[in-house]
N, C-alpha and C positions, 0 to 999 in steps of 0.2 A: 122641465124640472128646474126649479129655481135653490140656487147656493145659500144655504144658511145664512150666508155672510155678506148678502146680500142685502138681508132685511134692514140692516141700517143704515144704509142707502134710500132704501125707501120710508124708512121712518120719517130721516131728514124730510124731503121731499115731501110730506105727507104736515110735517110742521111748519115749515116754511108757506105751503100752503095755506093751511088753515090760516095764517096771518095776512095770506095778500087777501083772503077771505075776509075777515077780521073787518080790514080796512074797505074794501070795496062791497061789502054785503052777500051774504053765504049762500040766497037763494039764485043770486043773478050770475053770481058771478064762478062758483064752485070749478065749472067744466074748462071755463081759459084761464084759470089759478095754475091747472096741474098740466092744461095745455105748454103754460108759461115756466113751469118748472119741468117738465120734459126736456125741452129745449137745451134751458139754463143747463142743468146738470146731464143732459148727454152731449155737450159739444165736448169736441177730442179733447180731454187734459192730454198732455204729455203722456204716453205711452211708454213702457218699460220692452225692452227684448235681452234675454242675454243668449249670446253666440262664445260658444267654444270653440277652443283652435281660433283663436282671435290675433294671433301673436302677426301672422304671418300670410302670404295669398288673399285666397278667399273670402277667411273671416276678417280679415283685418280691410279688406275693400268693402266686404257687408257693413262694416261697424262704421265707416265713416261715412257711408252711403247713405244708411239708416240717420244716421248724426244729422246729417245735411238735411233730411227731411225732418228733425223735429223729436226722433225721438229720445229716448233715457235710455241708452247703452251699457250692459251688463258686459265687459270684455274678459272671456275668463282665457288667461295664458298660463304658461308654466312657471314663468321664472320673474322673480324684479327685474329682471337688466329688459327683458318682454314688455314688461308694462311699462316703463318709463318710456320707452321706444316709444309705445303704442300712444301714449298720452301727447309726448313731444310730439309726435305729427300729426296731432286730430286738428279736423278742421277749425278756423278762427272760430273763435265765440261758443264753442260745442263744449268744452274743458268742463260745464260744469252738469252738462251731461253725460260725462261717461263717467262711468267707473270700472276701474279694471278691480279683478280679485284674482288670487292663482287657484288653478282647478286641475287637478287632474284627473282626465274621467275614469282611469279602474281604482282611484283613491277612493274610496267610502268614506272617510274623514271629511276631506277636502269638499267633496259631493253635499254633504251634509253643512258644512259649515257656509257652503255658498247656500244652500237653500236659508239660512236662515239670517245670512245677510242679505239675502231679495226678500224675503218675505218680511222684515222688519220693516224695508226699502218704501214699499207696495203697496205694506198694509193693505185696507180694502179690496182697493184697484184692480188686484191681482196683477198678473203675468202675463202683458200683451201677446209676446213672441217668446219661441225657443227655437236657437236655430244650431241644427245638431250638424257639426264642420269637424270636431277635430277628427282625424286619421293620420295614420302610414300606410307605410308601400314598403312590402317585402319581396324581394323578387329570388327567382333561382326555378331549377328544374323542380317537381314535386317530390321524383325518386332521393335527392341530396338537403331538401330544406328541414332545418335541427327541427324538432317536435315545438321545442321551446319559442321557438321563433314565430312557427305558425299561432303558438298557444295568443305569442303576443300580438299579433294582426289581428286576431281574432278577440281579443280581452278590450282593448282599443280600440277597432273599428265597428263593432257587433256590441259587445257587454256593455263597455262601457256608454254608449248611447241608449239603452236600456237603461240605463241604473239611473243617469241625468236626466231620463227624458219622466222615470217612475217618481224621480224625486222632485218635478216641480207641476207634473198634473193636476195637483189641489190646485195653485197659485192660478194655472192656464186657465184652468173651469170655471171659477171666479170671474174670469175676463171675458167667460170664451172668446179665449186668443187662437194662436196658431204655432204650429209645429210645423219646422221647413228643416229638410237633414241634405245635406250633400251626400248623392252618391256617384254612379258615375256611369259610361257606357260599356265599363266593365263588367255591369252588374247584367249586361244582359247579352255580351258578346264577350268570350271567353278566351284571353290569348297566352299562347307555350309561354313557361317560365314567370305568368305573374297569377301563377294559382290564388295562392295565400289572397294576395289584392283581392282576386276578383273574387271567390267564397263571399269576404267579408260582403263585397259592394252586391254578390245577388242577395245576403241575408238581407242586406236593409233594404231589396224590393221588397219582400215580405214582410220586415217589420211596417213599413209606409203601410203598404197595405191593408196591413192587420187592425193596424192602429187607427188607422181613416174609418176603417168600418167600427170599428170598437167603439169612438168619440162621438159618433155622428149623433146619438142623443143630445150631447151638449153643445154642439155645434162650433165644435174643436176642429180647424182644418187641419189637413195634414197635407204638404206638399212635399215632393223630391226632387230633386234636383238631378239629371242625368249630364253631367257634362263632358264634351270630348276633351281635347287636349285643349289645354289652358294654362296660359306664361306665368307659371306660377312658380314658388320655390321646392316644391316638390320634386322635381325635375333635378334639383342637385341633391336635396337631401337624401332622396331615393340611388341616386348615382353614388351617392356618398357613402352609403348603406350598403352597396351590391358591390362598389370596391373593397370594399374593409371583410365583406363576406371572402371576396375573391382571390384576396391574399394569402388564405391557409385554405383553398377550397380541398372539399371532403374527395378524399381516394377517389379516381376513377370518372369523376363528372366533368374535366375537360378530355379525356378519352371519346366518353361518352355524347358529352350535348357540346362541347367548343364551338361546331360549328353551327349550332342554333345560338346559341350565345353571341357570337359574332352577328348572325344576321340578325338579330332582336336591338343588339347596342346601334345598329346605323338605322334600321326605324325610329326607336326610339328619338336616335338622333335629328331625324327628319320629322318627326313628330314634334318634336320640339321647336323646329324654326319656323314651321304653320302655326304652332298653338296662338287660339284668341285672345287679346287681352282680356283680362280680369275682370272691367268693367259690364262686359255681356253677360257673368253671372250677378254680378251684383245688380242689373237693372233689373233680372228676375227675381232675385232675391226679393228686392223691394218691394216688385208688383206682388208676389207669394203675402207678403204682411200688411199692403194697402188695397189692395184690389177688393172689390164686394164681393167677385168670386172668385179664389185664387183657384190657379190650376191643379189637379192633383201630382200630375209631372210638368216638367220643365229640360228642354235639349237645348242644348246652344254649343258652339264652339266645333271645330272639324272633326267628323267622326261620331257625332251624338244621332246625326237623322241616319248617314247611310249606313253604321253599323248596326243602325236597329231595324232596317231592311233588311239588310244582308242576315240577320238572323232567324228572319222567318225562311229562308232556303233551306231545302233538304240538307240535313249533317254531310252525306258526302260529297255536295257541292261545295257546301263551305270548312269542311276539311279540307277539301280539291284547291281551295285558293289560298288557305293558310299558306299551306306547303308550298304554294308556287313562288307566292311572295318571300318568303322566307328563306325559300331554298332547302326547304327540310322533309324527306321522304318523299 
């Protein structure tokens, strides 16, 4: 099925033609005119991607990653003092391929006003990449975490990549580009105390999912990203979060979980001084938007292969190890 928006794409091509025709004689020459303009007009122009949650980790090692190979960098963050960061340390010579915009993804405004500063951007072309990164991490028991809290893991991690991913699928189809989302090995091994997180990260198995088979007429890829622990800044913002929670924690839940709490903070802990650098997801990253076939998942980092072994084990073997490890029950 071909994109309306298309056709003038082929128009050109079709005139330009007629001319090397023109010149060279229409009988003889017709079939290496359009041969000739194939070529011409499918080698790579510059390519657009925009990556949310760009400020910081992840996206901000995709954007310069992407940068270095050549593309047009869409950096959407939250705040100026973000983007100025973000620009001040892009790679030499890349400055006038990126552009940062502020996005934030349960903002419907913000959503909209970035679609129509990429599609002004793009015109034609379309929307090479969408790479769906921003999140949080809400952590706590499930019996004590506010309603409001979850509401917001969930508007953030889940909705809001919905509503960015609904609002630039014209642009992507256009290109048939690709859609790559960060999720994580939360999404498919479930651990005490990071409920919220992990909800959000199994929804977006199924949004990938959904969406990969939904696209496939237009040959829209859809890739995920599973990654384990990764030196990222999540790691304190999350800690920064679960402090500030823990300060006025609610009646009765260091009675109750203190001492799962204790044994969560020193994994964590230790999951932290193994985590891979950053650069492992970004080399996926890459391959996800240049490969001819990108993969539809992607593991990397400690914890991404064996927690997804470890999940096809009967529930109360891997109950049976939870508990051991943690010390709880």
């Amino acid at each position: 099925m071909l994109a309306p928006s298309r056709g003038r794409i082929h128009r050109q091509k079709a005139a330009v033609a007629a001319e090397i025709d023109a010149v060279w004689g229409e009988s003889s020459c017709t079939t290496s005119s359009h041969l000739i303009l194939n070529f011409a007009m499918n080698r790579n122009p510059t390519r657009s991607i925009l990556i949310t949650g760009a400020s910081t980790g992840i996206g901000r090692a995709a954007a310069f990653g992407l940068l270095a190979r050549g593309f047009h960098v869409f950096a959407a963050v939250r705040s100026d003092r973000a983007a100025e960061a973000l620009r001040a340390a892009a790679p030499a010579g890349s400055s006038a391929r990126l552009d940062t915009l502020l996005l934030d993804v349960t903002d419907a405004t913000q959503i909209e006003a970035a679609r129509q500063r990429i599609e002004a951007a793009v015109g034609d072309g379309g929307l090479w990449g969408l790479f769906n990164n921003a999140g949080i991490s809400i952590a706590g028991p499930l019996e004590h975490i506010p309603i409001e809290s979850l509401r917001r893991q969930l508007e953030v991690n889940v909705t809001g990549q919905v509503a960015v991913t609904q609002a630039f699928l014209p642009l992507l189809r256009i290109a048939r580009g690709r859609i790559v989302t960060t999720g994580s090995n939360s999404g498919y091994f479930s651990t005490p105390c990071l409920a919220p997180y992990c909800i959000s990260k199994y929804a977006m198995e199924a949004f990938s999912d959904a969406l990969r088979r939904e696209l496939r007429p237009w040959g829209i890829t859809v890739s995920l990203l599973e990654p384990g622990a990764i030196a990222t800044d999540i790691w304190q913002t999350s800690g920064s979060e679960f402090q500030e929670f823990m300060r006025q924690p609610p009646p009765g839940m260091i009675e109750l979980y203190g001492g799962l709490l204790d044994s969560l903070g020193q994994a964590a802990r230790s999951a932290a001084g193994r985590a891979a650098p950053v650069e492992v997801v970004t080399r996926d990253v890459v391959h996800a938007f240049t490969a001819p076939r990108p993969k539809s998942r992607y593991r990397m980092g400690p914890g991404s292969v064996s927690r997804k072994l470890q999940s096809y084990l009967p529930d109360r073997w891997l109950d049976w190890m939870v508990a051991k490890k943690l010390k709880w029950g």
